[in-house]
Structure formats: structure tokens, C-alpha cells
DOKOL-814388 format. One record per residue (C-alpha): x, y, z; residue in one letter. Coordinates in steps of 0.2 Angstrom, whole numbers, plus 5000, padded with zeros to 4 digits. Layout:
N
XYZA;...
END
This chain:
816
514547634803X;513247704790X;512747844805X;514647894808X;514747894789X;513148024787X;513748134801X;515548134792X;514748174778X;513648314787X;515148384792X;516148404775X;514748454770X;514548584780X;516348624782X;516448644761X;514848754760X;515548864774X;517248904766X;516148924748X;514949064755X;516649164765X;517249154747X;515649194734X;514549284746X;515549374757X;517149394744X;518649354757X;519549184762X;518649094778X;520349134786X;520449314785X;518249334791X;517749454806X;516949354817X;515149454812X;515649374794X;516049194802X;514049214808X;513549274790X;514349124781X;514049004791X;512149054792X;512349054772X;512848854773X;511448814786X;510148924773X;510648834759X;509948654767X;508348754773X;507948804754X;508148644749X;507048574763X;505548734760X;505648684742X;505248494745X;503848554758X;502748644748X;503048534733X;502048434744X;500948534750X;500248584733X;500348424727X;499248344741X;498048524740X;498248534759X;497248664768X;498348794774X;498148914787X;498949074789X;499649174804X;499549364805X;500449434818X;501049604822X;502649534830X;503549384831X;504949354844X;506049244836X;508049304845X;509449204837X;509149084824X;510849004820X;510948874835X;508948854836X;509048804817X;510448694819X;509648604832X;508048604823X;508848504808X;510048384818X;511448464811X;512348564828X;513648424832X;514148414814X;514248604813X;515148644829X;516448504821X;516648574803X;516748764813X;518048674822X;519048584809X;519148764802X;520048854815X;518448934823X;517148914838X;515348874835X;514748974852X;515649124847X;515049144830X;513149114840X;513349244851X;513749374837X;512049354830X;510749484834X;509249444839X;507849474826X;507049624832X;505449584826X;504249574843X;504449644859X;503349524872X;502549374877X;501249394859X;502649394849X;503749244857X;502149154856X;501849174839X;503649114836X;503548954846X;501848914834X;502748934819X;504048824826X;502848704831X;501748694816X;503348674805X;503848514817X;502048434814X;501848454796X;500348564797X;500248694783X;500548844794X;501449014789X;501649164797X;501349344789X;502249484797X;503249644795X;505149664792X;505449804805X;507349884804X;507249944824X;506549844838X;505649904853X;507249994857X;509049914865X;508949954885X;510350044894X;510350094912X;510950254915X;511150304936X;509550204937X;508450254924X;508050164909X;508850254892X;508250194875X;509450164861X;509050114843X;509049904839X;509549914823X;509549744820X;509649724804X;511249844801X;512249704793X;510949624783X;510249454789X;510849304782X;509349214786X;508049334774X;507649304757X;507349434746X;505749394734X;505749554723X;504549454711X;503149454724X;503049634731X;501149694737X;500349864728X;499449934746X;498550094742X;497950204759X;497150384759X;496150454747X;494350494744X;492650404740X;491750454723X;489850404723X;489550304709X;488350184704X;488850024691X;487849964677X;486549884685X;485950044694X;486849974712X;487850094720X;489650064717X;490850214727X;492450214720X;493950234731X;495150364724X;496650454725X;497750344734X;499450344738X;500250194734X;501450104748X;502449944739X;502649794752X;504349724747X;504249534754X;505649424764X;505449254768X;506149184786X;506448994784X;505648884801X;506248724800X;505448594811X;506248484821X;507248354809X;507048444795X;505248354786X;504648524786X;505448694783X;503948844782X;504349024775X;503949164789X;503549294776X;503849474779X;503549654774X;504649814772X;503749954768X;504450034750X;503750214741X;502950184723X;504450214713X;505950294718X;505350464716X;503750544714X;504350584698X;503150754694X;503850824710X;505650774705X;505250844690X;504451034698X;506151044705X;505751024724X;506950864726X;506950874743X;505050864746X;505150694732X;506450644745X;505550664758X;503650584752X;505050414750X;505650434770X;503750444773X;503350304764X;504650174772X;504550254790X;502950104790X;504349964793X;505550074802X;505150044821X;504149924831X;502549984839X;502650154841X;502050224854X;500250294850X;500450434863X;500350564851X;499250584836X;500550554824X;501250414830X;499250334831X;499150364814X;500550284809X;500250104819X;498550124810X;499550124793X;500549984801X;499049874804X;498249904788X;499949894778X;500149704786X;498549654781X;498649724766X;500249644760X;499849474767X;498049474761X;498449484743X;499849364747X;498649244752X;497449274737X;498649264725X;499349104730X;497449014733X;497149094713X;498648984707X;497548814711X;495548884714X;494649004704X;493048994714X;492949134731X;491649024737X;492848874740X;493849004749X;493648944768X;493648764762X;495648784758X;496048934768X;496048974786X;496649134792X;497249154811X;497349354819X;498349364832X;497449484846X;496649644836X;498249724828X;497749614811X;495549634811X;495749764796X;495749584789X;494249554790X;493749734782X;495149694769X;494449534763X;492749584760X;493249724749X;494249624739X;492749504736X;491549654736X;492249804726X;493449694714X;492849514713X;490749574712X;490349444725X;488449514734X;488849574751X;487949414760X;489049274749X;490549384753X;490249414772X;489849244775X;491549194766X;492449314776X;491649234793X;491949074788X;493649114785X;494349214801X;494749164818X;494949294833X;496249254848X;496149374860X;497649404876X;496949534885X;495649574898X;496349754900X;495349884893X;496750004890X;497449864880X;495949864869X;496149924851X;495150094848X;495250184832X;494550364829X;493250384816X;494150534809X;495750454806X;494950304799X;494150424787X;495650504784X;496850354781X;495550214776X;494150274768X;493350134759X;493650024774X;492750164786X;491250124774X;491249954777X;491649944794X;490050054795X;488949944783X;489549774795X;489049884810X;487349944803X;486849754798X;487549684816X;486249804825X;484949764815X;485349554818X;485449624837X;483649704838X;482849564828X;483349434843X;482049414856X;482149414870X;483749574870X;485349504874X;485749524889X;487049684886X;486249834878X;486649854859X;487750014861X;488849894869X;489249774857X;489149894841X;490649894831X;490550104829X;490250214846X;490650304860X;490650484861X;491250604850X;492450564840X;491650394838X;492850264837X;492750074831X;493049944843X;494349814837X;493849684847X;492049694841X;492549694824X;493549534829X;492049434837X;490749484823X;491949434807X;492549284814X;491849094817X;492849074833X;493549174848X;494549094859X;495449144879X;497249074880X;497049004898X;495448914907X;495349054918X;495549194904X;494149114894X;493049104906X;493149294910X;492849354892X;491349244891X;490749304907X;491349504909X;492249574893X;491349504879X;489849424890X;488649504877X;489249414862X;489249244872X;487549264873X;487149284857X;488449164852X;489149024861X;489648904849X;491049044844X;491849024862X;493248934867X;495148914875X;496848874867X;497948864882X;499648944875X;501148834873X;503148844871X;503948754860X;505148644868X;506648634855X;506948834860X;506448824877X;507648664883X;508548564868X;509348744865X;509248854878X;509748734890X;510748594880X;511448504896X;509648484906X;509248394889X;510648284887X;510148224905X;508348194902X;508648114886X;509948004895X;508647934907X;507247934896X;507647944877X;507248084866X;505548074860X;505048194872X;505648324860X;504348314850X;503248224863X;503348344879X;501948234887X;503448114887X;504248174901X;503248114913X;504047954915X;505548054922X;504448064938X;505047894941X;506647944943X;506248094957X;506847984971X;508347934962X;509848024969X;510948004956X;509848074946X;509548214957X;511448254960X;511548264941X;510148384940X;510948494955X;512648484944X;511548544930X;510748684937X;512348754948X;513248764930X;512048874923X;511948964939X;513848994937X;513749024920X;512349184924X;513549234936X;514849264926X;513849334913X;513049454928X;514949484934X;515649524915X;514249664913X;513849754928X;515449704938X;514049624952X;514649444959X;513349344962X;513449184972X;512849034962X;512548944979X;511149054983X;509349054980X;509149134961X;507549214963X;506849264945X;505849404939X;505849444920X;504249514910X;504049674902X;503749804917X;501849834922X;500849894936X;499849724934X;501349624934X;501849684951X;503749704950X;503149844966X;502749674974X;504049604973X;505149754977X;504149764994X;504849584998X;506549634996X;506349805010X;505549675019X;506949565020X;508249695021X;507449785038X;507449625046X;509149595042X;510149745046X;508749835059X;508449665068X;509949565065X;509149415060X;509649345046X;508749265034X;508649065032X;509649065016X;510649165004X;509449224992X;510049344973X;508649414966X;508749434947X;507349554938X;507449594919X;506149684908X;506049854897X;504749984898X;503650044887X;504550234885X;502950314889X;502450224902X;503150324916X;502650224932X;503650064922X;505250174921X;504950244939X;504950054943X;506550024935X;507150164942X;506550104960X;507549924959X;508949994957X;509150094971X;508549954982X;509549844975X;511049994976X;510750014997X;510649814996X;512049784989X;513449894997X;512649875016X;514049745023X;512849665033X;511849605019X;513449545008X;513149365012X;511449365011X;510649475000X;510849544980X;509749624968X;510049614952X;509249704935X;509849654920X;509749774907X;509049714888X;507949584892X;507649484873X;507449294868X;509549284871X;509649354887X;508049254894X;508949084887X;510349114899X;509249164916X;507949044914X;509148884914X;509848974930X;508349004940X;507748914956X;506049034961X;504949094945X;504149234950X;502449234942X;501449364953X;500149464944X;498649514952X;497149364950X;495849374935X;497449514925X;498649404916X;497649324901X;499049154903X;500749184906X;502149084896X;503649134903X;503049014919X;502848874908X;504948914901X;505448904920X;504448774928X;505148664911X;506948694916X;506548654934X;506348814943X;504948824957X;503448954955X;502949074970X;501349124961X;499649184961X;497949104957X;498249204940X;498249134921X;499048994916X;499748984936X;498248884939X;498448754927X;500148704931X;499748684949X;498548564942X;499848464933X;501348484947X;500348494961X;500248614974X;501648524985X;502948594971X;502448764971X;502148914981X;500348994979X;499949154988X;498549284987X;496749304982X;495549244969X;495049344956X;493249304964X;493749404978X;494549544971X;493049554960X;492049574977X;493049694984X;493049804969X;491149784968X;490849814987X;492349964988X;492949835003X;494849874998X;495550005014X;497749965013X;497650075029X;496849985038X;497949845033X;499549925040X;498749985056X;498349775057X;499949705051X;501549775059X;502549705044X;501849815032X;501749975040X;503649955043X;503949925022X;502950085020X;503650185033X;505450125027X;505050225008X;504250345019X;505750395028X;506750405010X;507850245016X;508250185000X;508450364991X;509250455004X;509950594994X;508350634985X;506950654999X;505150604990X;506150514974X;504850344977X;503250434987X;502350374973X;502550204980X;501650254995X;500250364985X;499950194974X;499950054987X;498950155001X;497750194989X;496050124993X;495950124971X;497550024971X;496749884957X;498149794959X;497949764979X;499649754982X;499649765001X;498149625002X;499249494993X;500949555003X;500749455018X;500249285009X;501749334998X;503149335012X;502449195021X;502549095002X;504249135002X;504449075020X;504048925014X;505048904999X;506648945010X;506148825021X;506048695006X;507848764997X;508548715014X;508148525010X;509248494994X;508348324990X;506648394993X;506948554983X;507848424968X;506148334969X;505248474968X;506148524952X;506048384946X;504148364945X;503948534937X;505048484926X;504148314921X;502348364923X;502448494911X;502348434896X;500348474891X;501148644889X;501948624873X;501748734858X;501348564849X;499648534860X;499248684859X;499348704838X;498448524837X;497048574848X;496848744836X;496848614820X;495648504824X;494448644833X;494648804824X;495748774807X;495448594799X;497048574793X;498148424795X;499948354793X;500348334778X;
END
């Protein structure tokens, strides 16, 4: 009785707040709302509980002195917040009623939200399911990030081509942001040094003549799940000095006053520009820096309200950079306790060290941070200087080592290269942090032994692996609500907050009432895709079929040309030979990308005229549809990863640092065709090989053949029939018949004895893979099972894990 009585209560309360926000924040009667104003209101009554529940938390906090770590992040992929949070605080049943009671439907008012354009890949949505995840343990975690205005871009498909519209996200205001006006950052940048020397004779150069950038702050509440803990995500808009530069308003030249403001803010405007031209470098530079900037003196001022002494420092304060974007941390920090707190450069170094920890997601080179000298100098003097004094002191710590390490010294410096020198992020990372850590066994194990094999040498204890995680509140409780109601009615719901609970639903893998219910589950979702496929592109898809799922940003090392391939493949055998395939099978592919990536565009541009000659060929009606999606985000990927049967996770080996989106599939039961490539290889180890399809090389061998120049695709096709009849096949224009040569770049790339990502090596093993997934799709018990188990042996991939193991190794924080 007392339960019914709290969720009655839960929803008058809810119901009450509601109609009081349509009134004193949005100035109408609940009645008379948009349904954009329904979201905002509603979001109002949810916020309200959040305050209450950030408020409590870091009373607690402070009052148990708990070591805190921050987060710095240049993104966070966060999509819709209004069911995620209701969830999170046990409150969507009760809102969905009091939305109900009031003439209006919950799932409408949830799909008018925008997602928060605040990220744009897998580093982003990984920082948001740690934040999530630190919130539902109680560990003093916060984020620190910027408020961007426009996204990455909104995607629209135009005759095939990707086009790229603004996101502007925040057009109506976010009910979820806070304002803090009383918390605003001073950030200086430019300027010149002066030479100078204090009282004691040392030098002392003075940074001077800066131009001042003010960092207007926005909190984010994360709850955790039940609501013990609510975290502030804290972010940064980008705001000129005052108003005016008053002395140029003042000269008369109102326009160029106007237009030093636009310069100012243009830092919080747009996610990641692209550094393609000098400008636009310049400005992620200022991006970079203006984060650190902001959350650095954030993190200060609130250590300063408790501690006086910097020494104490790394005993209270750990500070976590997400990949290089946020290193101008390190740099930052020891200026502060340098140039303005008069600490000797050793007790200040060792501070900063002691302080920072590096995670790295990449073995790519061209994904390697790399700033010009000159531009440093330009837009970060002070920080050039120090940046120059670090490296000068780490060459002289290399050559006092004997015997050398094992890489020359020019290797690991922090400034080199050739003219313009440049400073190498990743170095800087390494040499100002105590830890570096891979995000997958085999990523790790590649830095330490290629990438940053040098600085292993000299420093092993500084090595080690974080597998990434997802959090499982976003990734089933909401994106898949029914698949969760089921597990929790056969096993309870601890596994919420426990994933490593699901295991025991391996016991029921034989039980066929369970398995119908899981079909009944999955063909739902299937239907519901479908219909969300049909409403948009006008495309009917057949929930009965195979869903075969691609979606990941669109790159050469990602191998969407791969997976293309397999569909010709297919395709010719069907309407040339006349055999048709075992089963039905849709492929479904989703990703943006990057606008000056042309060969990603060109790969866009080449699924859809596949999938165009695919799709209206009568022969293949009942067999075959391709599908892209446009506008892949957190919202979209919610309603095609509950859907999907075949997770496509087929990078080239030794190229994907870990991989998360196959952790999201294989927890909502689809089956991975895979490579032996990141994070692939640790849930074959947890689900076993018989419930997944691995294909391809090792990243040994492809090491080898790069080594040995072994790689001839040629010769392939003249020793495989299959392949030279997919080449020949985009030879003869097949699939762009009114544009002759439109995809010969397909052919140029995957002939190519240089082709690094080996795509015709790995096609064979690739088509037989999905042989024998069709093979196992035809068995509907065996394919449930398999589901199943990926389903239940998933659950050491959980955000949760994953933030314990970087508590106890890296941070020394605790729940509090």
C-alpha cells in the first residue's frame, strides 16, 4: 500500500509541477502548449528533482572531503535526456501517467527533444556513459566540457550525396542547462612575452597583451540510476570581454566592436571544425585551450574553497584527459603553479604529473594531435615557453639513461619535425601524466609495443588497459524498454546496475518460452525500424528478414567498401545466376562523414547507388534491400540497435582502438560478423566463438605483409573467381550506368598493392562468415540461442567496470 501510495504521490507530484512550469516558465495554460513547450515544461518538473538531488550530493561530498576526479572531454554524446533521466530516477511510469492524466503523450513530448549536440562519435558517447556511470556508483566524478550551439552538422541525402545542414540544437533553449552567471572563467590567449626578471634576480617573463575570452558556465545534471546521486556536467560558451570593446565603439568603427564580439563567441559555435585550412586549425587550437582554460580554473577555485596547500593537490584531485584534445592541461596547470602561485618548477611539475592521466583511442597517426610552433606562438605564447622548457628537461632525463632507450630521442621529444616544428600531443600526454592507458587488450598492447614503444621502455609502470564500457541504463532499460522488462522478468532487476548479472539468464537459453518471447521482442523492434524506414525514405522493409547493421562514422579503416562489396556479391549471384540466396536479408548502414573527407562522402555516395539498382531490380524484391539512413545520432542508433540481427563490426585487425557500438548490439541480442579487431576479441572470449562470426586476418599478419610488401590484390582475383567478378561488376559501371567511371576509385583503392586496409584479403573469409550466419538465421532456436548468450555474457562490458577499474588503478576515488 505504502508503494502505490509514493508512486501516487510521484505522479501528483509531477502532474502539479508540470502545469506550474507551463504557467511561470513558459507563461501559457498546459492546455494551450506546442508540443516543443509540452517538452520544455515537462523537462522543467523533472529538473526541478535533479536540483534537489545535485544539491544533497555534493553536500555530501564536501562533507566527507571525498577525492574528486574530473573529466575533460572535447565532446560528450549525450542525445535525449528527458526519458534517459526519467528512467535514471525511477520516475517514467509516474510521468508517462501524470502526462497522461493531463490530456498529453509522454512518447511524443520524447521525440520532440533534440538531441544535445554536443559530440559527434564513439569518444563522445563514451565519455557520456562514464558520467552516467560514475553518478550511478557515487564516485565523485564530473565532466568539463564546451556548450557548442551547432553540432557536427544534421545530414541530408541529396541524389546520393551527403549534404550538410546546421544542428542548431540549442535554438529553443535547453531546459536541461543551468545558467551559473556567478562562475564565469577570465581566459586570456594571444599576446607577447616581456623578459623580465623578479626580485630575487630569477627570470620571470611576463605574458602580455592578451585578449580576454569570458567562459560563461552551464551545468547539465546526470543523475544516477535511483537518484542517490545527481553530478553537474559543466559546460562552456564562449563570451567577448564586455559587450564592446568599448575604445573602438567609442573611435566610431561600430562594426569592427561588433565584429571582435562575433570573433570571440565563434569559439563555442561549432563542433570540431574541420582543421583543413589554416583558419579553421587555429581555431580548434583556441577551442582546446579555451576548455582547459575554463575547466582548470574551475577546478582550482573549487579545491581553494577547502585547501590552501598546492602540494596537497594530487591528494584530493585527479584529473582525467580524454585522448589529446584536453593536454594544454598539463601546460595550463603548471603555469598556474609557476607564474601565479611561485611554486619552483620541480614541486610544480611533479604536482602536475601526479595529477593527470592520459587515455589514448587511437593508433592512427593522422589522428595524432600536431600543433605548429608558429601558431603556438602566435595564439599561446607563455605556454609555447613551457611546452619548450618541459621538452628541453625530458631530453636531458633521456640522455642521462644508460643504456639509450631503445627509440632515438628525436622520436619521443615533445617539439620536432621539420620546419615548422610542431609539438606532438601525445608526447606531451605521456611525459605530464602518471598513467597512460589503451581501451582494449589488444589496443594496449600495440601502443606499448609500436606507437609509444619508446616510452614503455622508459616507463612501464605508466602503462596499462581500461576496456571501454556502455552504460546499460541508455543502452537497454531505455533504448530498449521491452528487451528489459523481459530480462527483468526472468531474472530481477539488479542487473541494471550489476550487468555481470545477467549471466544467469544463460540458464534460460534452452527455454522456449523464453526464446519466443525474445523473438516477439526483437520482431517488434524490427517493425517498429520499419516503420520508421517506410515514414522517411518511403522504403518498406521486411521485419522478417535478416537486419543486417552497419552504423559508425564513415572511414576507410571502418570498411563500409567491405561491406558494400558483399552486397554486389550477392546481387550478381542472384539476378546473373539465379540463385537465390538462403534467406531474405535488409541491409541497414548509417554514419556521417567528416565534410572534408571526400573518399567518406564518395562512400556514401556509392551505398546509395547500390542500394538504388538493388532495390528496384524485381528479381531482388524478395530478397535483397539496402538501406542508409540519414542523420545518424544517439536517437536514431536507439531505434536500430534494438532491431538488429547481424552487427557489423569489420574493421581492418590492429585499426580500431576498441569498438563500443558492438558491445550496444551484442547487449540487445544481435550477432557480430567481426574481425580479430579491438574490443571484437574480447567478446568472443565472453560469448564464445559458436555465437559469433569471425572472418579475416590478425593484426600479426597484416603486420607481416606490410613489412614484407607481401600484399598483390591482383593476384588475388586472378585466384579467386568471386572477386574478380565484384571488381569487374564496378568495372563495367553496373551500378552507375549513367555516369561511366562515377566508382573507379573503388577499383584504384582495392587493387592497390598499398591498399592498408586489405580489403580484398579479408573478402573471401568475409562471405563465407556470412554463409554461415545464414546458415544459422535458418534455425530460429539456434539463432534465439545465440542471441541470447551475447545478450547474457556481456555484462563485464559495462560502463560501471570499466569506471571501477579506472578508481582503484588510476584515480583513488571512491563512493561516497
Amino acid at each position: 500500500m505504502a508503494a502505490q501510495l509514493t508512486a501516487d504521490d510521484n505522479v501528483y507530484g509531477l502532474q502539479q509541477a508540470i502545469c506550474r512550469h507551463a504557467v511561470e516558465s513558459l507563461g501559457q495554460d498546459w492546455r494551450d502548449l506546442s508540443l516543443v513547450d509540452r517538452f520544455h515544461a515537462v523537462a522543467l518538473a523533472v529538473r526541478d528533482r535533479m536540483i534537489a538531488g545535485s544539491l544533497e550530493t555534493e553536500k555530501r561530498y564536501r562533507q566527507n572531503k571525498c577525492k574528486r576526479l574530473y573529466y575533460l572531454s572535447i565532446e560528450y554524446l549525450i542525445g535525449q535526456s528527458l526519458g534517459a533521466n526519467l528512467r535514471s530516477l525511477g520516475l517514467y511510469d509516474a510521468c508517462r501517467q501524470a502526462v497522461a492524466n493531463l490530456g498529453g503523450d509522454l512518447m511524443s513530448i520524447e521525440n520532440t527533444e533534440p538531441d544535445a549536440a554536443l559530440g559527434n562519435g564513439g569518444l563522445g558517447r563514451l565519455a557520456a556513459c562514464f558520467l552516467d556511470s560514475l553518478a550511478t556508483l557515487g564516485m565523485p566524478g564530473f565532466g568539463y566540457g564546451i556548450n557548442y550551439e551547432y553540432g557536427l552538422f544534421r545530414q541530408e541525402i541529396e541524389n546520393g550525396y551527403q549534404r550538410e545542414m546546421p544542428d542548431n540544437w540549442l535554438a529553443q533553449g535547453s531546459p536541461w542547462q543551468i545558467p551559473r552567471p556567478g562562475e564565469t572563467c577570465i581566459v586570456p590567449i594571444y599576446g607577447h612575452i616581456e623578459e623580465a626578471v623578479d626580485r630575487h634576480g630569477v627570470y620571470n617573463p611576463m605574458w602580455m597583451g592578451w585578449r580576454v575570452i569570458v567562459g560563461f558556465a552551464w551545468d547539465m545534471l546526470v543523475p544516477g540510476y535511483g537518484g542517490r546521486a545527481v553530478h553537474p556536467l559543466r559546460l562552456y560558451s564562449a563570451r567577448a570581454s564586455r559587450e564592446f570593446d568599448m575604445q573602438i565603439f567609442n573611435d566610431g568603427d561600430y562594426f569592427r566592436a561588433v565584429e571582435q564580439k562575433i570573433q570571440s563567441e565563434i569559439i563555442s559555435k561549432v563542433l570540431y571544425p574541420s582543421d583543413a585550412v589554416v583558419a579553421n586549425q587555429e581555431l580548434r587550437l583556441v577551442q582546446e585551450y579555451f576548455l582547459v582554460a575554463c575547466s582548470l580554473r574551475d577546478i582550482l577555485r573549487r579545491f581553494q574553497r577547502d585547501y590552501s596547500d598546492f602540494h596537497d593537490l594530487p591528494a584530493h584531485i585527479a584529473i582525467q584527459l580524454n585522448d589529446t584534445h584536453p593536454t594544454l592541461a598539463i601546460v595550463e596547470l603548471l603555469r598556474i603553479l609557476v607564474d601565479e602561485k611561485e611554486l619552483p618548477w620541480e614541486e610544480a611539475w611533479e604536482i602536475t604529473q601526479k595529477t593527470f592521466a592520459y587515455t589514448n583511442h587511437t593508433l592512427s597517426s593522422e589522428a595524432l594531435e600536431r600543433w605548429p610552433v608558429p601558431l603556438l606562438s602566435r595564439v599561446l605564447p607563455r605556454h609555447l615557453q613551457l611546452i619548450v622548457e618541459i621538452d628541453r628537461r625530458f631530453r636531458q632525463q633521456i640522455t642521462a639513461i644508460s643504456p639509450p632507450p631503445p627509440v632515438a630521442a628525436e622520436q619521443l621529444a615533445i617539439v620536432g619535425g621539420f620546419e615548422p616544428q610542431q609539438v606532438r600531443m601525445v608526447n606531451l600526454a605521456v611525459v605530464g601524466s602518471h598513467s597512460v592507458n589503451g581501451v582494449s587488450p589488444i589496443h594496449s598492447g600495440l601502443l606499448q609495443t609500436t606507437l609509444l614503444s619508446g616510452f614503455h621502455a622508459l616507463w612501464p609502470e605508466k602503462f596499462n588497459n581500461k576496456t571501454n564500457g556502455i552504460s546499460p541504463r541508455r543502452w537497454l532499460l531505455h533504448a530498449n524498454p521491452s528487451l528489459a522488462r523481459l530480462i527483468t522478468s526472468a531474472i530481477g532487476d539488479r542487473w541494471i546496475t550489476d550487468l555481470e548479472q545477467l549471466r544467469t539468464l544463460g540458464d534460460f537459453a534452452g527455454d522456449s518460452a523464453l526464446q519466443q518471447s525474445l523473438r516477439d521482442v526483437k520482431h517488434a523492434n524490427k517493425q517498429a525500424l520499419a516503420a520508421l524506414v517506410r515514414d522517411q525514405l518511403r522504403l518498406s522493409l521486411d521485419p522478417a528478414s535478416l537486419f543486417d547493421v552497419q552504423i559508425k562514422r564513415i572511414h576507410a579503416y571502418k570498411r563500409q567498401i567491405l561491406n558494400v562489396l558483399h552486397i554486389v556479391y550477392d546481387y550478381l549471384v542472384l539476378v546473373e545466376d539465379g540463385v537465390a540466396p538462403s534467406i531474405p536479408r535488409t541491409w541497414i548502414l548509417a554514419g556521417k562523414a567528416a565534410p572534408g573527407y571526400w573518399l567518406a562522402r564518395q562512400i556514401i555516395k556509392l551505398i546509395h547507388e547500390v542500394g538504388r539498382i538493388v532495390n528496384t531490380n524485381p528479381r531482388a524484391a524478395d530478397w535483397m534491400k539496402v538501406v542508409f539512413i540519414p542523420d545518424y545520432r544517439v536517437s536514431l542508433a536507439e531505434k536500430i540497435i534494438p532491431a538488429a540481427d547481424i552487427s557489423e563490426q569489420i574493421s581492418t585487425a590492429g585499426t580500431e582502438a576498441s569498438g563500443t557500438g558492438n558491445m550496444k548490439l551484442a547487449l540487445n541480442g544481435a550477432v557480430m560478423v567481426g574481425t580479430l579487431d579491438g574490443t571484437n576479441l574480447d567478446i568472443r572470449d565472453e560469448v564464445g566463438e559458436d555465437n559469433i562470426f569471425l572472418f579475416g586476418l590478425h593484426a600479426s599478419e597484416l603486420q607481416a605483409m606490410r613489412a614484407s610488401h607481401a600484399y598483390h590484390p591482383r593476384q588475388l582475383c586472378q585466384q579467386d573467381a568471386r572477386l574478380q567478378r565484384v571488381v569487374d561488376a564496378l568495372r563495367a559501371n553496373r551500378f552507375c550506368p549513367g555516369q561511366p567511371g562515377l566508382f573507379s576509385w573503388v577499383e584504384q583503392i582495392i587493387l592497390n598493392d598499398a591498399d592498408e586496409y586489405f580489403h580484398l584479403a579479408d573478402l573471401p573469409p568475409y562471405l563465407a562468415a556470412h554463409q554461415r550466419s545464414a546458415e544459422a538465421f535458418l534455425d530460429a532456436s539456434r539463432w534465439t540461442r545465440m542471441s541470447l548468450m551475447n545478450i547474457s555474457r556481456v555484462g563485464r562490458f559495462s560502463s560501471d567496470r570499466t569506471i571501477s577499474e579506472y578508481a582503484r588503478d588510476i584515480w583513488d576515488i571512491h563512493p561516497c
